[in-house]
C-alpha atoms as one frame of an Amber mdcrd trajectory, in Angstrom:
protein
  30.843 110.773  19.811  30.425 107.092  21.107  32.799 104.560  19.208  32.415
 100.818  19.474  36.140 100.819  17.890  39.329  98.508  19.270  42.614 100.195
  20.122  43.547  98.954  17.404  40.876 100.181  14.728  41.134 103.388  16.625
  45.177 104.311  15.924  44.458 103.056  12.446  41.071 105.317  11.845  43.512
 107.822  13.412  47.074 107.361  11.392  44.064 107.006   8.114  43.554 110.611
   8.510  46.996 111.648  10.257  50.129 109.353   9.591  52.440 112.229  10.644
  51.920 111.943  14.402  54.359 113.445  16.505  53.155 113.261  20.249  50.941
 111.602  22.775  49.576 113.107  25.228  47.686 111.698  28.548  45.573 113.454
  30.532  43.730 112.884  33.467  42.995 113.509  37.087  43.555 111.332  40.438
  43.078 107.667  39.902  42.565 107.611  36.270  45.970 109.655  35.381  47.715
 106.897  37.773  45.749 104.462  35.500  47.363 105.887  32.597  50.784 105.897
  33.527  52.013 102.601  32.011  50.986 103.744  28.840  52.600 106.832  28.963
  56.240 105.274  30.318  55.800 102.413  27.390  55.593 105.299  24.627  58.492
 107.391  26.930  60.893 103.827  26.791  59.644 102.512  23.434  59.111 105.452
  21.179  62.190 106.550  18.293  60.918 109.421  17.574  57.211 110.425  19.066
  57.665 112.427  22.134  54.993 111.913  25.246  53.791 113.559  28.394  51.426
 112.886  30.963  49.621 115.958  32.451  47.064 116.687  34.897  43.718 117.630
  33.652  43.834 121.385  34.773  47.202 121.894  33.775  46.289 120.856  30.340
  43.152 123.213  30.534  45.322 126.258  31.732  49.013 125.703  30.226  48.763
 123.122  27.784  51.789 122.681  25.459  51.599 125.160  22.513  52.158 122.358
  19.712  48.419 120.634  20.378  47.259 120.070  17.501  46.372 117.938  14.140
  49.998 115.591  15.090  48.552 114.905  18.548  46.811 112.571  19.769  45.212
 112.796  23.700  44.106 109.601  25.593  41.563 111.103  27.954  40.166 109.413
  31.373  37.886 109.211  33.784  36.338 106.242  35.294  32.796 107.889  36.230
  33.417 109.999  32.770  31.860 113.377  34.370  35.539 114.311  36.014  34.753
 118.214  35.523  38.626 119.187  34.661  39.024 116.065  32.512  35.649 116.537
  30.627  36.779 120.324  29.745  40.424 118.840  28.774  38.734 116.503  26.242
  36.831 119.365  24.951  39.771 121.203  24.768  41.695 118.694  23.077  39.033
 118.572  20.238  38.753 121.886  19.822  42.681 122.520  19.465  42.893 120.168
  17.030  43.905 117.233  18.416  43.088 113.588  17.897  41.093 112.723  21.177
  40.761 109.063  22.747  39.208 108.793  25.839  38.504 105.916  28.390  35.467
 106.146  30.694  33.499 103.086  32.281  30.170 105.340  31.881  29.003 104.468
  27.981  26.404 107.709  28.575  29.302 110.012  30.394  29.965 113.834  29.275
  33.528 113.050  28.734  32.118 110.416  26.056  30.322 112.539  24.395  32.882
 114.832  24.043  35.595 112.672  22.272  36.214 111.615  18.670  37.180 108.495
  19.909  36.111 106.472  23.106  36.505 102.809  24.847  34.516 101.725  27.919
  35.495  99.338  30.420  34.745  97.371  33.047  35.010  98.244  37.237  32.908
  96.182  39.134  32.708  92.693  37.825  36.432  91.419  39.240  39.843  91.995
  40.768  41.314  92.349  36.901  38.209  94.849  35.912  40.075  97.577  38.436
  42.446  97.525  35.831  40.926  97.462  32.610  41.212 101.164  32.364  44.945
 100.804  33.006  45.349  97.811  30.856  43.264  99.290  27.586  44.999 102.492
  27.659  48.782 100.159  27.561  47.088  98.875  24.650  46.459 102.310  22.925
  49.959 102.970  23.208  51.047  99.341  21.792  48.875 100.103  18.687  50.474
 104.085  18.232  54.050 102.206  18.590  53.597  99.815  16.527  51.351 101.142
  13.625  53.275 104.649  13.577  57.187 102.780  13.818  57.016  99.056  14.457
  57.202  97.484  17.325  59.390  94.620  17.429  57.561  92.719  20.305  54.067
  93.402  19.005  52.927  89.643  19.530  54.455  89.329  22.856  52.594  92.017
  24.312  49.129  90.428  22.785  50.408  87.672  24.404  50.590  90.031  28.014
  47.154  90.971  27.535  45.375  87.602  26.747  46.757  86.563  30.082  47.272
  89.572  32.106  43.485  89.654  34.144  43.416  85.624  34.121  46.431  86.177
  36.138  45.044  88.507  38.528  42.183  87.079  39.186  43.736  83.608  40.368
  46.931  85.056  42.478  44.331  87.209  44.523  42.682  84.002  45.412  45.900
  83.198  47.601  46.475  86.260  48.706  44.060  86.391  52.055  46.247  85.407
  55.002  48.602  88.245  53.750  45.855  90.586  53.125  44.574  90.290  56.563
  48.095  90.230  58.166  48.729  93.807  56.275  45.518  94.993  57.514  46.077
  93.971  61.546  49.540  95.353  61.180  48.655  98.529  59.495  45.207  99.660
  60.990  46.139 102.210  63.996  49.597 103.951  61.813  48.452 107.381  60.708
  51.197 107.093  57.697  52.384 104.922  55.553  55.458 105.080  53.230  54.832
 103.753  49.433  57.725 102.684  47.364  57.553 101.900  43.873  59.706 102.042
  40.414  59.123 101.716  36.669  55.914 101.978  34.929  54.820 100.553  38.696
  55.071 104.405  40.100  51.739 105.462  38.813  50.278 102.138  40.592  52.461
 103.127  43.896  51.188 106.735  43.599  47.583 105.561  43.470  48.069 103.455
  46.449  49.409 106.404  48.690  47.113 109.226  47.190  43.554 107.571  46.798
  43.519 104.000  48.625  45.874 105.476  51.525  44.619 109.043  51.664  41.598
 109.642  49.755  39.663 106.124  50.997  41.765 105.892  54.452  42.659 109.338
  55.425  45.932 107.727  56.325  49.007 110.458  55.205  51.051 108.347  52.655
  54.101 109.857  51.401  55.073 108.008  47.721  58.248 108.245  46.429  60.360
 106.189  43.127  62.383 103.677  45.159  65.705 105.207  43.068  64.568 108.572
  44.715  64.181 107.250  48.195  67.973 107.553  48.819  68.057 110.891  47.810
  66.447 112.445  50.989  63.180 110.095  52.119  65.185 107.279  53.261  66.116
 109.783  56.263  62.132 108.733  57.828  62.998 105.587  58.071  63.674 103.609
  61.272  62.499 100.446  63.374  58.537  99.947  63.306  58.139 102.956  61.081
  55.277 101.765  58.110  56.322 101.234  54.441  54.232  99.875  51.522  57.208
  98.213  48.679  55.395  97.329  45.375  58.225  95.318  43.580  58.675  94.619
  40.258  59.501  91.899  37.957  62.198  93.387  34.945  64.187  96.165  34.277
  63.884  98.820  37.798  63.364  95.377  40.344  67.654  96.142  41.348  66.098
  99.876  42.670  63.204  97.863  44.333  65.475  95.468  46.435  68.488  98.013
  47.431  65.509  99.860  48.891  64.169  96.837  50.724  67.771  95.751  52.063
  67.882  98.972  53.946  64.427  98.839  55.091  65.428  95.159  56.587  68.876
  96.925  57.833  66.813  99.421  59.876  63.814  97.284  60.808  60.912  98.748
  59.488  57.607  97.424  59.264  57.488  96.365  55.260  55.143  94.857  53.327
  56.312  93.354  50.253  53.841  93.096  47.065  56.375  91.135  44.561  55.251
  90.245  40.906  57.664  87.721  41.060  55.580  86.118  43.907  52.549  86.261
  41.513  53.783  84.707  38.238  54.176  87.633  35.613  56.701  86.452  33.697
  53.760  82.897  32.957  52.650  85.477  30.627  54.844  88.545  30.046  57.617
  88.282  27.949  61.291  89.534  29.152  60.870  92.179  27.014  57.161  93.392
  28.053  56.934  92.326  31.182  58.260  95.899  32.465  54.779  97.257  31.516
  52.415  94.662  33.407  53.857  94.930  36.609  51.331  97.344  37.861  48.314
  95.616  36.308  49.003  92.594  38.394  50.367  94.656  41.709  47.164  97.080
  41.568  44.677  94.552  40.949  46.599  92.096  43.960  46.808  94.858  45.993
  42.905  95.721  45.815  42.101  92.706  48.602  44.785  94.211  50.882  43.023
  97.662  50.803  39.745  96.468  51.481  41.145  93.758  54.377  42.528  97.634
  55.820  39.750  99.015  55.551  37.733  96.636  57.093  40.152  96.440  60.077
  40.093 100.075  60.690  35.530 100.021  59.883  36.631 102.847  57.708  34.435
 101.934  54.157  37.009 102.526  51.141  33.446 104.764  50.312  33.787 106.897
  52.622  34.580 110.674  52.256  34.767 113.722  54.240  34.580 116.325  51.121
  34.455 114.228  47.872  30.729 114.218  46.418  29.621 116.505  49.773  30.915
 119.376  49.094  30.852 122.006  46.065  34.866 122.707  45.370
């Protein structure tokens, strides 16, 4: 069912015809699941008493949790909308019961069609439209916060959002010389190391798993940048390639202590710091947690295509994807 709805008038149309929500589930595959992440560690950090997941499309399809139903709601995605696991999870949702949101940039998509509830977005038109899937879904889980228990800094995340893709699209303006220095120093290593922290990991796990390996066919290990001293930091050593999204707020103490011992051992780093880029000009202290990986994905978009044009390998390209029936 198409819906011309705000997040807003959606999680009240919802909470009109439910007010005893108990969960929120997201669900999604590759990209779109890492899009959803900050949404899903705001309700996980901010939440009293819903509880929240994020799942894979299939694994929702074939082991969903038993208690889908009526006190549910599931924020669907897919940015093409015809995502074959994700379409059937959406139908699933809706047929279990569940109150079913789903984000798509494809108005006419199956996965559209199939939800109560459904926002589309923008891609193509700028550096800050990468992230409007990520962004609108953060604002889905605002509303269910703060129209299902209050949310004390309401206003300061509207403020977050009227200034969040501004933001991007002006610090990627400055960004070239470094963009072009990560793709000549990066274009020949056959891995490379992604550490991220905080709502941020979804951004850092999108980096290694689709702009690294899916688009690049370069092996890209991702790993929290707590976790890295548990076992990954054994990898590293002079020259070897890492990939440190830092953030601005609560985890940035895991993101440095990682970086000191990357410096300690010489490896090749590059550094993508929100702090370098502005955030807090229009995050709050006590928001700004949640942004970070607007304004590090959509940053990070011109050093992916500077490596991709180093290496003449198209961020298009594909060996299986849209070839081959799977």
């Amino acid at each position: 069912m198409m819906s011309t709805l705000s997040p807003k008038e959606i999680i009240a149309a919802i909470k009109s015809k439910h007010a005893d929500i108990k969960q929120v589930l997201f669900v999604g595959c590759g990209a779109s699941m890492s899009d959803l992440y900050p949404a899903y560690y705001f309700i996980l950090h901010e939440a009293n008493d819903l509880q929240t997941a994020i799942i894979t499309g299939n694994e929702f399809n074939y082991d969903a949790p038993k208690n889908v139903g009526p006190q549910t709601i599931v924020i669907t995605a897919s940015l093409g909308g015809t995502t074959p696991e994700s379409v059937e999870a959406t139908k699933n949702a809706v047929k279990w019961g569940a109150n079913v949101v789903t984000l798509s940039h494809n108005p006419d998509a199956p996965i559209v069609a199939a939800a109560e509830y459904s926002i589309v977005h923008g891609f193509e038109e700028s550096y800050s439209a990468k992230v409007q899937k990520m962004t609108l879904a953060l604002k889905l889980a605002v509303e269910i916060k703060q129209q299902f228990e209050g949310y004390d800094y309401y206003d300061e995340a509207q403020k977050g959002f009227d200034g969040i893709y501004g933001l991007i699209d002006e610090q990627v303006q400055h960004v070239g010389p470094e963009a072009k220095k990560f793709g000549e120093l990066y274009k020949n290593d056959s891995t490379i190391h992604v550490l991220a922290s905080g709502a941020t990991w979804g951004a850092g796990y999108a980096t290694g798993s689709f702009l690294f390996e899916e688009m690049q066919w370069i092996t890209a290990p991702v790993h929290n940048s707590g976790e890295y001293f548990h076992g990954p930091f054994e990898l590293t050593e002079k020259d070897a390639p890492y990939l440190l999204f830092a953030n601005d707020g609560s985890t940035r103490p895991m993101d440095m202590r990682a970086l000191t011992f990357l410096q300690r051992f010489d490896a090749k780093i590059t550094l993508v710091d929100a702090k370098d880029f502005g955030l807090k000009d229009v995050a709050g202290p006590h928001v700004i947690d949640y942004f970070n990986p607007m304004l590090l994905t959509g940053v990070f978009r011109a050093y992916a295509e500077e490596l991709a044009a180093q290496r003449n390998h198209p961020l298009s390209k594909r060996r299986y994807m849209w070839k081959l029936t799977y």
